[in-house]
MIROTOR-657314 format. One line per 5 residues: number of its first residue (from 1); their letters; for each residue x, y, z of C-alpha. Coordinates in steps of 0.02 Angstrom, whole numbers, plus 50000, padded with zeros to 5 digits. Example, Ala and Ser with C-alpha at 12.3 -4.5 7.8 and 13.67 -1.06 7.14 Angstrom:
REM MIROTOR-657314
1> AS> 50615:49775:50390; 50684:49947:50357
***
This chain:
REM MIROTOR-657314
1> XXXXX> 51008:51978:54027; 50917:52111:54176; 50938:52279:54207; 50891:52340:54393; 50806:52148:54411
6> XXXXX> 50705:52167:54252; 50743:52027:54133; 50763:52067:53959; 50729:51943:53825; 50811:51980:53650
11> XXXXX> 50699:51930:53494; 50776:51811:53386; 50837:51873:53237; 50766:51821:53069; 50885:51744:52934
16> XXXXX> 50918:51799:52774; 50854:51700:52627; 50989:51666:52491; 50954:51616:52302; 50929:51442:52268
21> XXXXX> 51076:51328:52222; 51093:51167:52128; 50927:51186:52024; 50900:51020:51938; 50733:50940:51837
26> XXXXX> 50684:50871:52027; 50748:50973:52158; 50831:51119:52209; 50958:51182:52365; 50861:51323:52472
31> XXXXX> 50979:51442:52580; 51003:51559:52693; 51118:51651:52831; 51151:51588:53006; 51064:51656:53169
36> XXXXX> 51185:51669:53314; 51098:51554:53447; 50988:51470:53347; 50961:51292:53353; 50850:51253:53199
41> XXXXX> 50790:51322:53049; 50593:51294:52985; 50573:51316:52815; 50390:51370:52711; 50389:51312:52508
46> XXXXX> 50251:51374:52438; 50199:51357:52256; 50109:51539:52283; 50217:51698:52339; 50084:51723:52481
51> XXXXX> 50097:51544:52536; 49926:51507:52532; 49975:51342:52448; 50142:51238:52488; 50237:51092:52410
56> XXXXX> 50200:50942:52489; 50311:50898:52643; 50386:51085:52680; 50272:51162:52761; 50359:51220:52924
61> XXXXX> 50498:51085:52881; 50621:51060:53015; 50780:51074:52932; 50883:51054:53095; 51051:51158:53129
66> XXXXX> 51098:51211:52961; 51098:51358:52829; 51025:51240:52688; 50898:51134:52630; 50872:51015:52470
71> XXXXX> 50667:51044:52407; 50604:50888:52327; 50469:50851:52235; 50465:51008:52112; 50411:51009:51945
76> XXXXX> 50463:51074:51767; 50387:51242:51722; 50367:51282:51900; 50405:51444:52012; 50433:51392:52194
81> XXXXX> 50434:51525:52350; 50531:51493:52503; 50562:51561:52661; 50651:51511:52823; 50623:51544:53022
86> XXXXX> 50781:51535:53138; 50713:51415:53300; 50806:51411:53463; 50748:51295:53634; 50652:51486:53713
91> XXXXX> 50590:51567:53523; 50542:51552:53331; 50614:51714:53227; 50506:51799:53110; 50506:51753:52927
96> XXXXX> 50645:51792:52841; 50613:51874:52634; 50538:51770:52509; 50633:51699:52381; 50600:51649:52213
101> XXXXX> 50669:51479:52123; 50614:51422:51941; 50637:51246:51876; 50656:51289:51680; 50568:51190:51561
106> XXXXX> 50627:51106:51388; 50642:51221:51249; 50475:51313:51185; 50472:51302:50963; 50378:51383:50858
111> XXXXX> 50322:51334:50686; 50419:51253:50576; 50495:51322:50427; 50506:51251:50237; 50590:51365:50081
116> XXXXX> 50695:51305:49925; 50569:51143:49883; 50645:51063:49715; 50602:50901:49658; 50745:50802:49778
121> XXXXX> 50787:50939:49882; 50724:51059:50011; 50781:51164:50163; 50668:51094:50318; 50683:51188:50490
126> XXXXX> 50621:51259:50636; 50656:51389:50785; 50700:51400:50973; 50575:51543:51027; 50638:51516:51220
131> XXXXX> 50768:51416:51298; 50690:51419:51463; 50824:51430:51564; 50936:51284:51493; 51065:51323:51354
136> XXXXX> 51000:51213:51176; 51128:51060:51150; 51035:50991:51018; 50919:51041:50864; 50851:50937:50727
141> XXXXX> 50711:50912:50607; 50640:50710:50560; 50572:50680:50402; 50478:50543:50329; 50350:50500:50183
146> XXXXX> 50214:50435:50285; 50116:50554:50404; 50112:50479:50589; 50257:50404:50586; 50399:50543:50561
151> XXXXX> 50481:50498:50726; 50489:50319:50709; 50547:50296:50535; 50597:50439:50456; 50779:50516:50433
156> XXXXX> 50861:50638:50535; 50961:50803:50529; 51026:50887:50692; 51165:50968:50740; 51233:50968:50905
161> XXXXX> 51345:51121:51029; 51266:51256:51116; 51125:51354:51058; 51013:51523:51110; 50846:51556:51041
166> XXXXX> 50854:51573:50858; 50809:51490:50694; 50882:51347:50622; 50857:51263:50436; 50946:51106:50363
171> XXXXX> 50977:51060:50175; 50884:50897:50162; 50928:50795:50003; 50862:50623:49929; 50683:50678:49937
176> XXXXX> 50569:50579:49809; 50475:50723:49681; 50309:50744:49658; 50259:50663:49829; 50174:50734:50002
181> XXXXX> 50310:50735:50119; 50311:50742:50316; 50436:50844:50436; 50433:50905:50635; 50566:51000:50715
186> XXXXX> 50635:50982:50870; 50778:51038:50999; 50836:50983:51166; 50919:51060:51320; 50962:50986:51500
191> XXXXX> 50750:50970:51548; 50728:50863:51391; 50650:50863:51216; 50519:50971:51139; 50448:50919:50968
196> XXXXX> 50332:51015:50850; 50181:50930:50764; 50205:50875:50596; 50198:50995:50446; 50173:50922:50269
201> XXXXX> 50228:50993:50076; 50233:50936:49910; 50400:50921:49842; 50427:50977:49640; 50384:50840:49490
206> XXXXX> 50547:50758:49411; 50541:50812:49221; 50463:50715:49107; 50565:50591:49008; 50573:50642:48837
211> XXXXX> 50489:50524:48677; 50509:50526:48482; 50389:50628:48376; 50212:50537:48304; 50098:50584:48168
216> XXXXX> 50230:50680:48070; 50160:50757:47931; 50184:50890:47805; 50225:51051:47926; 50186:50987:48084
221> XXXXX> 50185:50840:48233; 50157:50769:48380; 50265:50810:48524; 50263:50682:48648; 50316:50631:48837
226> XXXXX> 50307:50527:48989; 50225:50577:49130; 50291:50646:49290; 50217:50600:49467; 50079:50725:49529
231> XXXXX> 50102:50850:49378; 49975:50944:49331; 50007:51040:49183; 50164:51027:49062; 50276:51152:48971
236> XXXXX> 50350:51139:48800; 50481:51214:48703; 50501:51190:48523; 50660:51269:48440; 50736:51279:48280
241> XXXXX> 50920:51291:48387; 50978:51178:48502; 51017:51322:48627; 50829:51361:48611; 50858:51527:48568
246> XXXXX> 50750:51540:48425; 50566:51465:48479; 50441:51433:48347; 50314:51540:48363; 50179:51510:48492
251> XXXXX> 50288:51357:48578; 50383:51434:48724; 50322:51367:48876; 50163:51319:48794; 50047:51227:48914
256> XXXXX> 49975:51079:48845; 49883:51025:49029; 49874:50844:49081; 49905:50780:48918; 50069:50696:48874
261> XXXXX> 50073:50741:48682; 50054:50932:48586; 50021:50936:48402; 50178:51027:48346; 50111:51147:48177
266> XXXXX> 50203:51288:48083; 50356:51195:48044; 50459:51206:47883; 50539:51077:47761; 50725:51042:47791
271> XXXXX> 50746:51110:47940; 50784:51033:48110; 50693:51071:48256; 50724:51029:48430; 50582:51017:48591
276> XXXXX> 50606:51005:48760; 50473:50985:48910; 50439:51042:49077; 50321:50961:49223; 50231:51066:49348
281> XXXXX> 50139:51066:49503; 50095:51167:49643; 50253:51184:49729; 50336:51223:49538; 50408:51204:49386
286> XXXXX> 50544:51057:49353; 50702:51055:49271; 50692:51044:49065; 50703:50864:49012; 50819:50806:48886
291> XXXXX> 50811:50881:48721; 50714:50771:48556; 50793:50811:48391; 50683:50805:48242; 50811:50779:48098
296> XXXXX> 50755:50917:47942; 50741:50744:47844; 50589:50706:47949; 50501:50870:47902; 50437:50864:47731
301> XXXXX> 50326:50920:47615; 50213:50755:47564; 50103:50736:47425; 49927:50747:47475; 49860:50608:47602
306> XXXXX> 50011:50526:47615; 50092:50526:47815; 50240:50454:47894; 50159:50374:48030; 50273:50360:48176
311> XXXXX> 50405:50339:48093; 50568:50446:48139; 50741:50501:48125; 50734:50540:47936; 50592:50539:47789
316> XXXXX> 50526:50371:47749; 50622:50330:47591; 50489:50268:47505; 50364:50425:47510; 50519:50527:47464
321> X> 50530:50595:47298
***
């Protein structure tokens, strides 16, 4: 307009930037308020909140008569700055604020987690330390016997709803004892999947299966048993009850090492004993195995030099006397 014939030009107002809308793994919806009179809008992305660096393509992009604008070519992890200029046929506004826009990423994990290892079972997890910015749908672990291969072959566990940042664990079953065993973890929200590396453990030996007595001779024998895959060391119990609540002395949880016999001594005439065996490792002890009865007929006092061999279940009739 003029007053007294001087003509007066009004600036043109800047907008207002408005949060981002429709954020998605590609793009994202810039806005912002309307400018009475203008014509055009010009919008700045920059991928630095000075804009000393912009996203390719909007830089001073002419978004035409409108109060929004769809920003291509983002990527995951990324903060984006934006900031609009009204625009009519006479003037360009100022800029308006800067405003802020984050395209979240696919969950962040941290280690995975491993407790109760048994021979066949174990609990096998993991945790969500961030969700970054996308609710968790999904969260698993994979586990296989071969290293390398865990997510190509091996068996899952997941569950599936919606999930913050926390821990998570599943009861895995059917594991094979005494072997090196492989697991990741992983969890998923609306960016995509994020996977651990692989963490290995040892699961517990199976007990040993349990075999007759040998060399049984006047007050003492041979305990013997199978072995177990990758134990180490093996426990035996020898009992004069078959709750094992009376041990002959010195054979409660005796170790007898890598060897798969233990010379059995202090054992009296007529009496029946029973023994029982455990297999460990370094993740443990087993279960007991089944129990061996030694019948008192096998235990017996023998004249000098005389042995029953491997025989068992009773005295060999013809040394008895």
């Amino acid at each position: 307009g003029s007053t007294n014939g001087i003509l007066t030009i009004s600036a043109l107002p800047a907008p207002t930037a408005l949060p981002a809308t429709f954020i998605t793994l590609s793009n994202f919806v810039a806005n912002w308020t309307a400018v009475t009179s203008a014509t055009n809008y010009l919008v700045d992305v920059g991928t630095t909140n000075n804009f000393t660096a912009y996203l390719g393509g909007f830089s001073n992009f002419v978004a035409g008569n409108t109060t929004l604008c769809t920003v291509t070519g983002v990527s995951l992890a990324s903060t984006y700055y934006y900031r609009v200029r009204a625009q009519n046929a006479d003037m360009t506004s100022t800029n308006s604020g800067t405003m802020a826009v984050t395209i979240y990423n696919v969950p962040a994990l941290g280690v995975t987690t491993l407790s109760n290892v048994l021979a066949h079972t174990a609990n096998l997890g993991g945790s969500v330390t961030a969700t970054n910015g996308y609710a968790v749908t999904e969260r698993g672990i994979y586990w296989a016997t071969n290293s390398g291969s865990v997510l190509t072959t091996g068996t899952k566990y997941y569950e599936s709803g919606t999930f913050g940042a926390t821990e998570f664990s599943f009861l895995v079953t059917n594991l094979p004892a005494g072997r090196t065993n492989y697991f990741l973890a992983y969890a998923v929200n609306a960016a995509g999947s994020n996977f651990t590396g692989e963490s290995s453990f040892l699961t517990r030996p199976d007990a040993p299966a349990i075999l007759p007595p040998t060399n049984i001779t006047a007050n003492a024998l041979y305990a013997n048993w199978q072995s177990a895959e990758s134990s180490t060391n093996y426990l035996l119990d020898v009992a004069s009850t078959n709750d094992f609540a009376e041990y002959l002395a010195g054979y409660s949880n005796r170790a007898a090492g890598l060897a798969l016999t233990c010379a059995v001594t202090g054992l009296q005439t007529r009496v029946v004993y029973y023994y029982r065996v455990r297999s460990e490792n370094a993740m443990g002890v087993s279960t007991d195995s089944t129990v061996m009865t030694v019948s008192k007929g096998a235990i017996r006092l023998l004249p000098a030099g005389l042995s029953y061999g491997s025989v068992y279940g009773g005295a060999n009739p013809a040394a008895q006397v």
